[in-house]
C-alpha positions in Angstrom: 36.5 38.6 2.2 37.2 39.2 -1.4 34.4 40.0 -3.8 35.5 37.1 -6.1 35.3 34.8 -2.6 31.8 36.4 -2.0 30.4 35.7 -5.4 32.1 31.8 -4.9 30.4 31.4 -1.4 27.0 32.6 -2.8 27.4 30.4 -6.0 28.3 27.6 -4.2 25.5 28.0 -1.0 22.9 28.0 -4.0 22.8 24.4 -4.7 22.3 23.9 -1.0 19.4 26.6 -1.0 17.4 25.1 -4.2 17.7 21.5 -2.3 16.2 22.7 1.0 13.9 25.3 -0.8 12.6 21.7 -2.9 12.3 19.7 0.4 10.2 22.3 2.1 7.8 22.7 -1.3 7.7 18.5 -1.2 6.7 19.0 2.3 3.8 21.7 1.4 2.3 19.4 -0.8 2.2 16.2 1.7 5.5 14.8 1.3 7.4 13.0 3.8 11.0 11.6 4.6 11.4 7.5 4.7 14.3 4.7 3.7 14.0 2.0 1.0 15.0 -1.4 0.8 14.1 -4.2 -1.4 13.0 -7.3 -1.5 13.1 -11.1 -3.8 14.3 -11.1 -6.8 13.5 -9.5 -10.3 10.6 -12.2 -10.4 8.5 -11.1 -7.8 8.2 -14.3 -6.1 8.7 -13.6 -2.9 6.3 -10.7 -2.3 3.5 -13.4 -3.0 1.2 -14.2 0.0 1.9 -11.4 1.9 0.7 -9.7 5.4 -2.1 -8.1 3.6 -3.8 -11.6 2.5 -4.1 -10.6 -1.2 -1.9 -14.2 -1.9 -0.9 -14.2 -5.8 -0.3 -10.3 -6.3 -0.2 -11.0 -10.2 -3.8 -12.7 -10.3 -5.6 -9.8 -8.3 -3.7 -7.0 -10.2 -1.3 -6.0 -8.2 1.5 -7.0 -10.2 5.3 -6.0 -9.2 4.5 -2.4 -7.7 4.3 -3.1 -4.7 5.7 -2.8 -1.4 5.9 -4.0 2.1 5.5 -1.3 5.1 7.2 -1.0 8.4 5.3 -1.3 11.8 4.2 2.5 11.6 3.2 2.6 8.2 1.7 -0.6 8.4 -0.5 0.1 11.4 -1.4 -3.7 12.2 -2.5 -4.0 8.4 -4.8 -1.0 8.5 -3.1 0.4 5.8 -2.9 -2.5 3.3 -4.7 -1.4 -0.2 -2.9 2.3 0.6 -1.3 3.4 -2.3 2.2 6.0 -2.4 4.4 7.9 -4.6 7.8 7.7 -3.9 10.9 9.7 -5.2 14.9 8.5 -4.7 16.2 12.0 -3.2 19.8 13.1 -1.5 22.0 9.9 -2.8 24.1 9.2 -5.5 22.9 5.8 -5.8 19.7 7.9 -7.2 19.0 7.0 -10.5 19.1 10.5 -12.1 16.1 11.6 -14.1 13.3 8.7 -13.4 11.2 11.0 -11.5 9.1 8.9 -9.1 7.4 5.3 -8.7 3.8 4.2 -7.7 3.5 1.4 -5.7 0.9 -0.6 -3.1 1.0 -1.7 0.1 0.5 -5.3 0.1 2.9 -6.6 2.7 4.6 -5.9 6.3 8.4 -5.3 7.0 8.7 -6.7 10.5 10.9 -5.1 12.8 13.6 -7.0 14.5 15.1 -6.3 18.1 17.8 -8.9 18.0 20.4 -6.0 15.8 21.2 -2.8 16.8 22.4 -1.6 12.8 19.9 -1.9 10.0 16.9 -2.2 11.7 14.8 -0.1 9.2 12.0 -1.5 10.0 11.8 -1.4 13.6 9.4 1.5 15.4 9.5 4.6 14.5 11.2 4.3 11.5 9.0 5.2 8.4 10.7 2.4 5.8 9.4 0.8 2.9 10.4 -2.6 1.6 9.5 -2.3 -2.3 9.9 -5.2 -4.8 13.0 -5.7 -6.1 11.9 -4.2 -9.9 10.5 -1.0 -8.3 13.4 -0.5 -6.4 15.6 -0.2 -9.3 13.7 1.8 -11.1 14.4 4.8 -8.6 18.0 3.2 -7.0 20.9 1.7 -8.1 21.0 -2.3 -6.9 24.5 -1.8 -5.0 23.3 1.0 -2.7 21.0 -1.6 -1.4 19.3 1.3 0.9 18.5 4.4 -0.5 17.3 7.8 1.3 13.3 8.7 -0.5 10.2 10.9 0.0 6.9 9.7 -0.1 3.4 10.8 -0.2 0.0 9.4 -0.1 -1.8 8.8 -3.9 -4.8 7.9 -5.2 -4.8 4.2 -6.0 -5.8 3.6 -9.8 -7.9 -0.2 -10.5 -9.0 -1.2 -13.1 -12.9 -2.6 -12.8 -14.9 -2.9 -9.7 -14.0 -4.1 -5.8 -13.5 -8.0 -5.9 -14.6 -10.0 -3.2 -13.6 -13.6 -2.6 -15.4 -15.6 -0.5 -13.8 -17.9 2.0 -14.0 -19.8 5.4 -16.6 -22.2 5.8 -21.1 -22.8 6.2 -20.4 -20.8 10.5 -17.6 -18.7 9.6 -17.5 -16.0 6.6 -14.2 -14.4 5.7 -14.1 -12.0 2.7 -10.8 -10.6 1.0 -11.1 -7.5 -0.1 -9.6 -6.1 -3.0 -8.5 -3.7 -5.9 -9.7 -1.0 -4.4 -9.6 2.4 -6.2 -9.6 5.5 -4.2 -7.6 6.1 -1.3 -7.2 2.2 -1.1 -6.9 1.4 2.6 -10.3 0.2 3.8 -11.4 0.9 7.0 -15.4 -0.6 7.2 -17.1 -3.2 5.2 -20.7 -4.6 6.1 -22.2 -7.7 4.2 -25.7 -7.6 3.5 -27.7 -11.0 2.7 -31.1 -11.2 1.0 -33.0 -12.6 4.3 -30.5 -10.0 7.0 -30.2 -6.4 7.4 -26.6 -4.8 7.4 -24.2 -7.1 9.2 -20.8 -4.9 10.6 -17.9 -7.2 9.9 -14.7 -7.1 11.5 -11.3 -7.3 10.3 -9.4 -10.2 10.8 -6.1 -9.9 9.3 -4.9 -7.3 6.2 -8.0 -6.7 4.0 -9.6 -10.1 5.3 -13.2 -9.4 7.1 -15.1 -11.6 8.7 -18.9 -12.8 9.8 -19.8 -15.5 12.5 -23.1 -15.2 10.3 -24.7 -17.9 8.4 -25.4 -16.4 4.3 -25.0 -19.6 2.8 -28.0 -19.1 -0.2 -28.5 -16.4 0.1 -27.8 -13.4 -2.7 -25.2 -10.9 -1.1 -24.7 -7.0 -1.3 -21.8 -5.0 0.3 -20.9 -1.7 1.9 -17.3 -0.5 1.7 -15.6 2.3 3.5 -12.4 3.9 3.2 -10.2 5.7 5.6 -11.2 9.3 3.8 -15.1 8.7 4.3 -16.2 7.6 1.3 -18.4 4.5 0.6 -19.3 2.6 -2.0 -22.4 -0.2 -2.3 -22.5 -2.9 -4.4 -26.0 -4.6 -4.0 -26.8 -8.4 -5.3 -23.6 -9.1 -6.5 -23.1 -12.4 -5.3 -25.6 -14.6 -6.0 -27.6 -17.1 -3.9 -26.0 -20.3 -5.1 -22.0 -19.2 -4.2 -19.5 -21.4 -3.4 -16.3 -20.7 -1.4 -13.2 -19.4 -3.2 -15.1 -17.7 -5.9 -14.5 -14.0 -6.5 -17.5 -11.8 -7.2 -16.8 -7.9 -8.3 -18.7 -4.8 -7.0 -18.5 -0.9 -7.4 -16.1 1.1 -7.5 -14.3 4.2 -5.9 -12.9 5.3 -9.2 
């Protein structure tokens, strides 16, 4: 080999170097390799009243960055509240220079065994189905798919922990909601003034339940997330609640 063909095989290797040097630096600091889709329109309609149970996305804050997660990211709803950063990387259907998005996880992309091409949601692909406005903020809408890293975030809210009551006077189910922090909630426990702790149990997304009776009484909370942390918010709901009202606690911000 020439020395003019050496110094073109080094010059053109180094692109190739600086990506794989980048992915293994994205790697070190919690990065990880998934696919992205979208879904809806520019509206956001359709990512209403999703797996997670927060219903209309716009009224509890979540807004259009969002996403819906495929059966191992999704976990059975575990991670619902989880919050990621997500980079378009490797396509040319990457919008160049837009850096990264922030998004929610607020609904489920649900695998389907019936196709054997473009089942990006089935086990064990890591896919995430984002709304249709975030999506084209890191991909071009004709690509349709696009290759992305991810990572984990903290999830930024603004004010406390809502909780909104529902069910009915034998059966207590409480949404749970804009939570800061790492986001995906993992324990709650409800409190009345005349109980001690009660340990309630998801039932689906961030919906926990009670078989308990608290009618009248004033209610406090416990909330854990999946890093450890918890946060108490004592007597904020007070004795003379009514079902479907939302009361707001602490904090993990």
């Amino acid at each position: 080999m020439s020395n003019v063909q050496g110094v073109l095989a080094l010059a053109l290797s180094l692109p190739l170097v600086f990506v794989a040097n980048g992915l293994v630096k994205q790697y070190e600091n919690g990065w990880d390799h998934a696919h992205a889709t979208f879904y809806g329109d520019m509206s956001g309609g359709e990512t209403m009243m999703g797996a997670c149970g927060y219903g209309d996305l716009f009224k509890q804050g979540y807004g259009l960055e969002t996403t819906a997660l495929s059966s191992v990211l999704f976990n059975d709803g575990a991670t619902c509240g989880a919050c990621f950063e997500i980079m378009c990387v490797n396509s040319k259907w990457c919008k160049k220079g837009v850096g990264s998005i922030r998004v929610t996880a607020t609904n489920f992309c649900p695998p389907n065994y019936t196709k054997t091409e473009g089942v990006w949601c089935n086990p064990p692909q890591k896919h995430f189905d984002l709304s249709m406005p975030m999506f084209l903020k890191i991909g071009e809408y004709k690509a349709g798919i696009v290759p992305v890293v991810y990572r984990r975030i903290m999830c930024s809210k603004q004010g406390g922990i809502k909780f909104e009551l529902k069910g009915n006077p034998y059966w207590l189910l409480v949404l749970v909601y804009n939570v800061g922090g790492v986001g995906q909630v993992v324990d709650v426990k409800i409190k009345g003034s005349k109980t001690n702790w009660i340990q309630m149990t998801r039932n689906w997304g961030q919906n926990w339940q009670t078989f308990v009776r608290l009618q009248g009484q004033i209610l406090s909370f416990q909330v854990t997330t999946s890093d450890g942390r918890m946060v108490q918010s004592d007597n904020i709901v007070p004795e003379n609640w009514q079902f479907n009202q939302a009361f707001e606690g602490r904090n993990f911000n």
